[in-house]
N, C-alpha and C positions, 0 to 999 in steps of 0.2 A: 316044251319041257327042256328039249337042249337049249335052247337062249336062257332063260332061266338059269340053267345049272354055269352057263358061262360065267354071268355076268360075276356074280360071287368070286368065281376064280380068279375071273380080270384083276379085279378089285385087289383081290391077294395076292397076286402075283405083282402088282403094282405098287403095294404097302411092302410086299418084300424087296420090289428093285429100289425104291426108292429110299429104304433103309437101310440099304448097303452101299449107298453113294453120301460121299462128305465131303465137304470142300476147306481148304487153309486159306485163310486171309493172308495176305502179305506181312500182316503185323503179327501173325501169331506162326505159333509151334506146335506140331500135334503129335500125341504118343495112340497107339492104336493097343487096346490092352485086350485081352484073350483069360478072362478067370482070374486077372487080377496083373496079369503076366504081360509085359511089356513085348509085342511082338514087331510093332513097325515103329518106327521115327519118324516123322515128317517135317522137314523144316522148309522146303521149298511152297511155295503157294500154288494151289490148281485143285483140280480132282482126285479123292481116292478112294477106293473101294476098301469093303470089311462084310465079313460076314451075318446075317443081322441076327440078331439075338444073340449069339455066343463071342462077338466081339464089339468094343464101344471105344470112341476115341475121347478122348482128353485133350484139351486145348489149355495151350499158356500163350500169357501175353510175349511175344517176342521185342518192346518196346525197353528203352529205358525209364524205368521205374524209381519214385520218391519215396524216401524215408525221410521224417522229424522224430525224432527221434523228445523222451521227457526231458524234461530242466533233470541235471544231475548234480547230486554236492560232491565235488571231490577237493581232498585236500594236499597241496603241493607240498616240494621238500621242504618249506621255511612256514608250513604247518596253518597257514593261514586259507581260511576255506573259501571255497570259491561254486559261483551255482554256472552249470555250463551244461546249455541243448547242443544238440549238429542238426545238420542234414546230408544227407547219405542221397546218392544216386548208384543204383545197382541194375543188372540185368541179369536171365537168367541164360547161362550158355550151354547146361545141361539138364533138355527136359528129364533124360532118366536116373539123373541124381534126385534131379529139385521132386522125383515123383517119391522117391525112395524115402527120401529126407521128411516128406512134409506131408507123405498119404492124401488123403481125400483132404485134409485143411487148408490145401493152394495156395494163394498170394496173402492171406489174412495170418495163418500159421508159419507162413516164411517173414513175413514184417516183422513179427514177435519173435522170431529167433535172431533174425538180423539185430533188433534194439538191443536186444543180450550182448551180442557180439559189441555191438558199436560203445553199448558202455563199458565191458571191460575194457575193451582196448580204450576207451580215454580214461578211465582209471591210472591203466597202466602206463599213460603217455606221459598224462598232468602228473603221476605221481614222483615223476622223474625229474622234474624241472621246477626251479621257482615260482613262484606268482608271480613275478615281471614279466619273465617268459612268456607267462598266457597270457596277460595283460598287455603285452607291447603290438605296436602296431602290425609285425610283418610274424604272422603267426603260420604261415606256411609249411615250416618243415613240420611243425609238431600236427600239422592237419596229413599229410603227406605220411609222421609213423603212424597215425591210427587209422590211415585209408591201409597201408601196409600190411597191419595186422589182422585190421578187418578180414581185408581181401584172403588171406592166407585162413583161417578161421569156416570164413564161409564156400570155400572151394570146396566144400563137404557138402553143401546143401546142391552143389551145382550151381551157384551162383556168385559173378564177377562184381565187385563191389569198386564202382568207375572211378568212385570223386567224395570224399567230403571233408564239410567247412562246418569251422563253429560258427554257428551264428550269435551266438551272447557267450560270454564270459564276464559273469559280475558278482558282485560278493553277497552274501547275505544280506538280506536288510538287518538283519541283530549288530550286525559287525560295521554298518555304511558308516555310523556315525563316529566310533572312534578310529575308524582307517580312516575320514577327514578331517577328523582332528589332528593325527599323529602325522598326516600327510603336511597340513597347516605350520605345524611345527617346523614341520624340515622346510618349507621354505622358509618361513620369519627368522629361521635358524642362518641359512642360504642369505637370504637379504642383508642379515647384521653381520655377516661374514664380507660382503662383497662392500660394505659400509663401511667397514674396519679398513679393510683393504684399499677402499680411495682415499680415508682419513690419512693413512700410509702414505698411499701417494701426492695426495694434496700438501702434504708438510715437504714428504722430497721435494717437492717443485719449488713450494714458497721458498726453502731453505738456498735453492741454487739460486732462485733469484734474488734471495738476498747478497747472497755469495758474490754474483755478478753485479748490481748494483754498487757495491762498496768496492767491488777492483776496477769498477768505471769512475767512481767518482774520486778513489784516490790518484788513479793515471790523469784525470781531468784536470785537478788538484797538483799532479806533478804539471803536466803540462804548461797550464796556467802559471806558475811560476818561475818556470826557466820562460816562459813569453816575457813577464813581467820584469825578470831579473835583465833578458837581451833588450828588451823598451829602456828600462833605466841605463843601462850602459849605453845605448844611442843616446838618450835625452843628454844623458853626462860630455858624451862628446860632443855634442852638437853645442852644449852652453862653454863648454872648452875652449872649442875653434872658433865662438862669438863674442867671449872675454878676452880671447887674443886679440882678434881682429880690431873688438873698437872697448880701449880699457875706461872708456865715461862713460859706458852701459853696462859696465860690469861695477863700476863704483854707484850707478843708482840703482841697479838691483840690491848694493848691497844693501845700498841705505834702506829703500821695500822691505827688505829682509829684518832690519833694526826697528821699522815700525812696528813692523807685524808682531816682531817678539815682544815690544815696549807694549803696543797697545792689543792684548789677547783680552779676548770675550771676560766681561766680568771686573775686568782694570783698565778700565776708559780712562782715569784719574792722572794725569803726570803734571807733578808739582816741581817748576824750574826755572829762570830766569829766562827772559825777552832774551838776552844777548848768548845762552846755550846753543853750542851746536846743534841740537836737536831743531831748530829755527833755523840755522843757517846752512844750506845746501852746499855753499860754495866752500866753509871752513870745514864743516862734515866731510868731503870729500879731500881736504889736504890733510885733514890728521888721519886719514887712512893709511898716505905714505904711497911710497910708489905701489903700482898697481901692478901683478904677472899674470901672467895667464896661469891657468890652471891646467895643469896634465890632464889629458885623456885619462878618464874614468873615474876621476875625483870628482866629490863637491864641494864646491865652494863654503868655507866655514861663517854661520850668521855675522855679522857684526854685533859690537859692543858698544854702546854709547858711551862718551864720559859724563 
C-alpha cells in the first residue's frame, strides 16, 4: 500500500519540479509573469526557476529581425506620384515595453505596428523632397531620416529599429508613359540645344580659318612680290654690267627685241624690200648709233625698225 501511495506522489512531485525549471536560449529573452505581472527579466542564457502554476514565462526572440514593409504611393513636393516599399531591420531591447505595447500578439502584432510607423515616416520624408531626390542614385540620407523617425516612434513598443532602405522607388504604371515621353522630350530638347551649339562653334572655327587663310595668302602675295620686284632689279643689273662690258651683245639683243615686237603671234606677215635693214644685221646695228650702257636698274628700251 505504501509503494503504491508513493509512486503517485513521485510522479507529482516530479511534474511540479520539472515545471518550475526553464531554460533561455542564447538567442532569446524571457519576462517571467505572475497574474499577468511582470516579475523577473531574463536576458542572460542558462537556467531559471518559477513557481508552477501561478508563474509562466514568455520568451522573445533576442535576434535581429526583418520587416517588408507594402508598395506605398506617396507623393513628393513637385506632386508627382511615386509607388515606394522599404525594408526595415529592427530588434527588440525592451522585453517589458515590447510586452506592454503588443500583449499576448508578439512579433505578428509588433510587425504591424512597426509597418504603420515605417509608412508615416516615409510619407513624411518623400513628402519633403522632390521626386529627383527619391529617384537619384545616392538615396542615403532620406533612408537615414525615416530609420530616424522610425526609431524615435517605436522606442514605445520597446523596440530599436537598426537600419532601413528603400528597395523600389518607381512611378505608377498610369503615369510610366507620359514621364517617358516628357523625359524624351528633354533630351531631343538637350540634343538640338548641344546641335546649335556646335553649329556655333563649327562657323567660329571655319570663320577663323578663313580669316587666317586670306592673311597667309596676302603676306605670301606680299612676299612673292618684293622676291620678284629684288629678282628684277638683279636681272636689271646684271644686263647693265653685260651691255657695258661687251656693247655688240647689247646691239643684238636689241635687234632680238625688234624681231620679237615686228614678228608677235598672229602677224607673221612683213611686207619689205631684200635691201631693208630688217635683212641686214650689219647696217641695223649702225643706225642704232653709238651704243651706252645702260644704268643700274633700268631697261633697255625695245628697238624701232625703220
Amino acid at each position: 500500500m505504501r509503494a503504491q501511495f508513493l509512486i503517485p506522489v513521485g510522479v507529482i512531485a516530479l511534474a511540479v519540479g520539472l515545471s518550475s525549471v526553464y531554460t533561455v536560449d542564447e538567442r532569446e529573452k524571457a519576462l517571467v509573469l505572475q497574474f499577468g505581472e511582470v516579475k523577473q527579466v531574463r536576458t542572460e542564457p542558462g537556467l531559471g526557476f518559477k513557481i508552477p502554476l501561478i508563474q509562466q514565462v514568455v520568451k522573445y526572440d533576442d535576434r535581429i529581425l526583418s520587416l517588408m514593409t507594402q508598395p506605398l504611393e506617396v507623393t513628393p513636393l513637385d506632386d508627382r506620384r511615386l509607388v515606394v516599399d522599404a525594408f526595415a531591420r529592427w530588434r527588440i531591447t525592451s522585453p517589458v515595453k515590447f510586452r506592454e505595447a503588443v500583449s499576448t500578439g508578439g512579433e505578428t502584432f509588433a510587425k504591424s505596428r512597426l509597418d504603420g510607423i515605417l509608412n508615416n515616416a516615409i510619407r513624411e520624408v518623400m513628402g519633403s523632397v522632390p521626386s529627383t531626390a527619391v529617384l537619384s542614385d545616392d538615396r542615403t540620407p532620406l533612408m537615414n531620416q525615416i530609420r530616424d523617425i522610425a526609431r524615435r516612434e517605436a522606442a514605445a513598443l520597446g523596440v530599436d529599429v537598426i537600419d532601413v532602405r528603400l528597395t523600389r522607388t518607381d512611378l505608377p504604371d498610369q503615369n510610366l508613359a507620359a514621364t517617358y515621353a516628357r523625359m524624351r522630350a528633354e533630351r531631343e530638347r538637350e540634343a538640338a540645344d548641344e546641335r546649335a551649339r556646335g553649329g556655333e562653334a563649327a562657323q567660329r572655327v571655319r570663320a577663323a580659318a578663313d580669316r587666317t587663310v586670306i592673311e597667309l595668302t596676302s603676306e605670301a602675295r606680299k612676299q612673292s612680290e618684293i622676291i620678284r620686284g629684288e629678282a628684277d632689279a638683279e636681272r636689271n643689273a646684271i644686263y647693265a654690267e653685260a651691255y657695258g662690258k661687251d656693247p655688240s651683245f647689247f646691239a643684238f639683243t636689241r635687234s632680238l627685241q625688234f624681231y620679237a615686237e615686228s614678228l608677235k603671234p598672229g602677224s607673221s606677215s612683213l611686207v619689205t624690200e631684200p635691201s631693208s635693214l630688217y635683212f641686214d644685221y650689219d647696217r641695223f646695228v649702225k643706225s642704232l648709233g653709238p651704243v651706252e650702257a645702260v644704268p643700274t636698274g633700268e631697261t633697255p628700251a625695245p628697238a624701232t625698225g625703220q
